[in-house]
C-alpha positions as CSV (number, residue, x, y, z in Angstrom):
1,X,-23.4,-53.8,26.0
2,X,-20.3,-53.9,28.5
3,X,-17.3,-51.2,29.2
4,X,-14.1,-53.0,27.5
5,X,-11.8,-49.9,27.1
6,X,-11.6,-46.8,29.1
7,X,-8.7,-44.2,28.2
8,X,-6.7,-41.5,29.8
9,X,-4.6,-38.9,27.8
10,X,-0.7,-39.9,28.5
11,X,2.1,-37.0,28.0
12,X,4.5,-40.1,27.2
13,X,3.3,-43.5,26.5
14,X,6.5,-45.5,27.6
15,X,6.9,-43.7,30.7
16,X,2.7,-44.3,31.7
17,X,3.5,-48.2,31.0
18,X,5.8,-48.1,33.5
19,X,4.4,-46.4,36.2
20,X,0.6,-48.3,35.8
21,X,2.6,-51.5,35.6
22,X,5.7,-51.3,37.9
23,X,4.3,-48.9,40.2
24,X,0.2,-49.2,40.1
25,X,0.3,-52.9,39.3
26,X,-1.3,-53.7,36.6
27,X,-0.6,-56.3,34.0
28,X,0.1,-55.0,29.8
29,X,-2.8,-56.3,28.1
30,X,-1.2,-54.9,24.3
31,X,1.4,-52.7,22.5
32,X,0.7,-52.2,19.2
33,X,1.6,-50.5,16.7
34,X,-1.2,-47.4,15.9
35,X,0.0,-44.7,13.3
36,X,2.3,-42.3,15.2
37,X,1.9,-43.9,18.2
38,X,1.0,-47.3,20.1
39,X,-2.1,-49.1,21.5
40,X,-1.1,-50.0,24.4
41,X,-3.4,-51.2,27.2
42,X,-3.4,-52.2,31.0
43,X,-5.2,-54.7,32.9
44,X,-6.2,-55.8,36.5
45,X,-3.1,-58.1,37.5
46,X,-4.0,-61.4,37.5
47,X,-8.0,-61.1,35.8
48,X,-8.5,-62.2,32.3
49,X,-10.8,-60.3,30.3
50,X,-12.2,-57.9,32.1
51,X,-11.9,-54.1,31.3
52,X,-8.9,-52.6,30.0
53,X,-7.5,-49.0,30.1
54,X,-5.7,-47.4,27.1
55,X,-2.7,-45.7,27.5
56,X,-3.4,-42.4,24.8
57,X,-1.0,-40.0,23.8
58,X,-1.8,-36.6,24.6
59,X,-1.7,-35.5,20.9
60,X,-5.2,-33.8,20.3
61,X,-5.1,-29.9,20.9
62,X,-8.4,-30.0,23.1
63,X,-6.6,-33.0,25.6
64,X,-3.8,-30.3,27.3
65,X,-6.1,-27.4,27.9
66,X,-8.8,-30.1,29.6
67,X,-5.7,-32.2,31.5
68,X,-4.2,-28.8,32.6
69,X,-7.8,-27.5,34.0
70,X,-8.2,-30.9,35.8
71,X,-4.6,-30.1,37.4
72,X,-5.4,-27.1,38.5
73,X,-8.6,-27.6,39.9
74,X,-7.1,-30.8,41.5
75,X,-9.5,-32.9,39.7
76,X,-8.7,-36.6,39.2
77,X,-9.2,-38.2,35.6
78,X,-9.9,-41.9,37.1
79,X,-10.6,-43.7,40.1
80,X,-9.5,-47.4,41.0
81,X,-10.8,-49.3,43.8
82,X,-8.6,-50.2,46.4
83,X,-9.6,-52.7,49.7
84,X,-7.5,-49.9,52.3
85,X,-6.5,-46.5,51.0
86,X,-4.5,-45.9,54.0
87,X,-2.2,-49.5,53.0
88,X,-1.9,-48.3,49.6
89,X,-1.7,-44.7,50.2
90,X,2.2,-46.1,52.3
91,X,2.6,-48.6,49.4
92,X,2.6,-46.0,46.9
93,X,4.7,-43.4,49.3
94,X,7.0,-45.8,50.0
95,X,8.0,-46.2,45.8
96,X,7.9,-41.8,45.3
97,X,4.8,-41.2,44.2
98,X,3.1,-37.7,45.1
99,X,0.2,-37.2,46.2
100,X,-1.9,-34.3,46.4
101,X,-4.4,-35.4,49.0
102,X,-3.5,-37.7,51.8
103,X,-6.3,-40.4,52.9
104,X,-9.3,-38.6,53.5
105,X,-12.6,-39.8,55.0
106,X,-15.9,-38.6,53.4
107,X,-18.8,-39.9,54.6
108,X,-18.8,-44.2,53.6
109,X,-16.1,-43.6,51.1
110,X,-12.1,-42.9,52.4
111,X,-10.1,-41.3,49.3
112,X,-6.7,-40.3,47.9
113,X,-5.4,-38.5,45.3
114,X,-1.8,-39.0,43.5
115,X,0.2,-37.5,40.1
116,X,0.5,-40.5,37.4
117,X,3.8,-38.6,36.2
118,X,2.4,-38.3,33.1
119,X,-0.1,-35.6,33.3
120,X,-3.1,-36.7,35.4
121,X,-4.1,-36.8,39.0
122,X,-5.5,-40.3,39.6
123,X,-7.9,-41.3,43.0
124,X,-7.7,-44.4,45.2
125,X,-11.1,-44.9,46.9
126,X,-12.6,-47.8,49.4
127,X,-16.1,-47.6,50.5
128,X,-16.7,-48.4,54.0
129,X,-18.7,-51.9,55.0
């Protein structure tokens, strides 16, 4: 058994391709066509196969009361590995995105936390060594 799709909950599906494309940089793996909405998933840039993450709509009643708890509690949904937070952390600044939490050290791990504009904080993290 392997991880192949992962999700997180989208307020606008169009809008979350962009950003996890242009922005984050990862590659569109598929946009299909799925009953009201689409089945679209993202990709590491460059890595065939490989797990993917689906871009959701935010349609379910349960989905806003659990993405505006994680908001307010400043609670990322996901994590993606990055090789220097403090690179990407200027990266990311440097093309608007917010972020809640500036590079922080804790312990081996160094971590920062950003708004996906649709909904959901996200984390960069390295580990040390």
């Amino acid at each position: 058994m392997r991880i192949t799709v992962a999700s997180i909950f989208v307020d606008d599906q169009e809008k979350a391709l962009d950003f996890y494309t242009r922005v984050l940089g990862f590659e569109k793996r598929s946009d299909e066509p799925a009953g009201g909405a689409r089945w679209i998933t993202v990709g590491n840039a460059g890595e065939e196969g490989g797990v993917e993450l689906l871009l959701e709509p935010s349609s379910h009643p349960a989905v806003g009361p659990f993405k505006e708890a994680l908001l307010r509690d400043g609670i990322p949904f996901n994590s993606f590995g990055v090789a220097d937070v403090q690179a990407e952390y200027e990266r990311l600044l440097a093309l608007g995105v917010e972020f809640t939490q500036p590079p922080v050290q804790m312990g081996p791990v160094t971590t920062a936390v950003f708004s996906d504009t649709c909904g959901n904080l996200l984390q960069i993290a390295a580990m040390e060594g």
